[in-house]
N, C-alpha and C positions, 0 to 999 in steps of 0.2 A: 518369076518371083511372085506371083500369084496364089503361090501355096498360104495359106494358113498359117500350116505346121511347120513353116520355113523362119515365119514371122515372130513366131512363137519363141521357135531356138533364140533367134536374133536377141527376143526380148529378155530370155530367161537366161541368157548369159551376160549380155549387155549393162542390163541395169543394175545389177548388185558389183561388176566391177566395177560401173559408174559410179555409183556411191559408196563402195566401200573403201578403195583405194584412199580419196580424201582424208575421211575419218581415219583409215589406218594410219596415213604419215602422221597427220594430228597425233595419234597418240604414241605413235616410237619416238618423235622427233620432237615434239612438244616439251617445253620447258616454263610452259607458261602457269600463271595461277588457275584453278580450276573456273573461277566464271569466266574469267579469257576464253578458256578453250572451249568451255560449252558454246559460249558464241563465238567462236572460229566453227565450231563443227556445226552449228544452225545454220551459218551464212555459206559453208562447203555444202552442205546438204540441200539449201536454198541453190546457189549455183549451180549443182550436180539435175539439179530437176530442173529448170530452166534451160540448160544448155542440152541436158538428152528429147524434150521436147522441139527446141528447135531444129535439135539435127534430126528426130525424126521427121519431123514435116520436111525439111528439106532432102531426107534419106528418101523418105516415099513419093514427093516429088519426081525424082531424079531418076528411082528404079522405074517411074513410069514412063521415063522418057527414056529407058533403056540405057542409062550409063550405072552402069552395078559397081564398076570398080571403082569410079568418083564417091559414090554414096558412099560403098563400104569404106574410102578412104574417108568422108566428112566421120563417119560414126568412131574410128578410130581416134582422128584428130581431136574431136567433140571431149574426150575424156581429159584432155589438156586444161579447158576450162576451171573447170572448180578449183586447180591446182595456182591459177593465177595470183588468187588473196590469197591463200598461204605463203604463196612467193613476197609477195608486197608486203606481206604483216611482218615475213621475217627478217625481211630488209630494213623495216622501219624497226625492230628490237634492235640489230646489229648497227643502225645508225647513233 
C-alpha cells in the first residue's frame, strides 16, 4: 500500500461519497425551513471533514502496521459519522 496511485483511487472515491451522501439525505428527506437545512448541511459537511481526517490518520496508521482490512473497515465505518446529527436533529423534530 505504498503506491501513490492506490491512495489516490482511495481518495478520489472516498471523499465525494463522504460528503455527498449527507447533503444528499439532507435534501430528499429534509422537510425543514431553508436556514435549517443550510445549517444542517454546514455541520454535515463540517463532520464529513473531520471524521474522513481522523479516519485517515488512523487508515494510514494502520496500513502501516499492516492490517488493510481493519483500515479499510474504519474508512467504511467513518462514513457513518456525519449521519449521526441528522439522526439527532430528526429525532428532536419528531419529538
Amino acid at each position: 500500500m505504498d503506491d501513490p496511485v492506490a491512495w489516490i483511487i482511495i481518495i478520489a472515491f472516498y471523499a465525494p461519497l463522504h460528503f455527498l451522501l449527507p447533503v444528499l439525505v439532507l435534501f430528499i428527506t429534509g422537510n425543514e425551513a431553508e436556514v435549517l437545512r443550510r445549517e444542517l448541511i454546514r455541520h454535515a459537511l463540517i463532520d464529513a471533514g473531520v471524521s474522513m481526517a481522523a479516519a485517515f490518520a488512523l487508515v494510514i496508521y494502520l496500513v502501516q502496521q499492516g492490517d488493510l482490512s481493519v483500515a479499510m473497515f474504519i474508512l467504511l465505518l467513518s462514513i457513518a459519522f456525519p449521519f449521526i446529527r441528522i439522526w439527532r436533529h430528526r429525532r428532536e423534530i419528531t419529538d
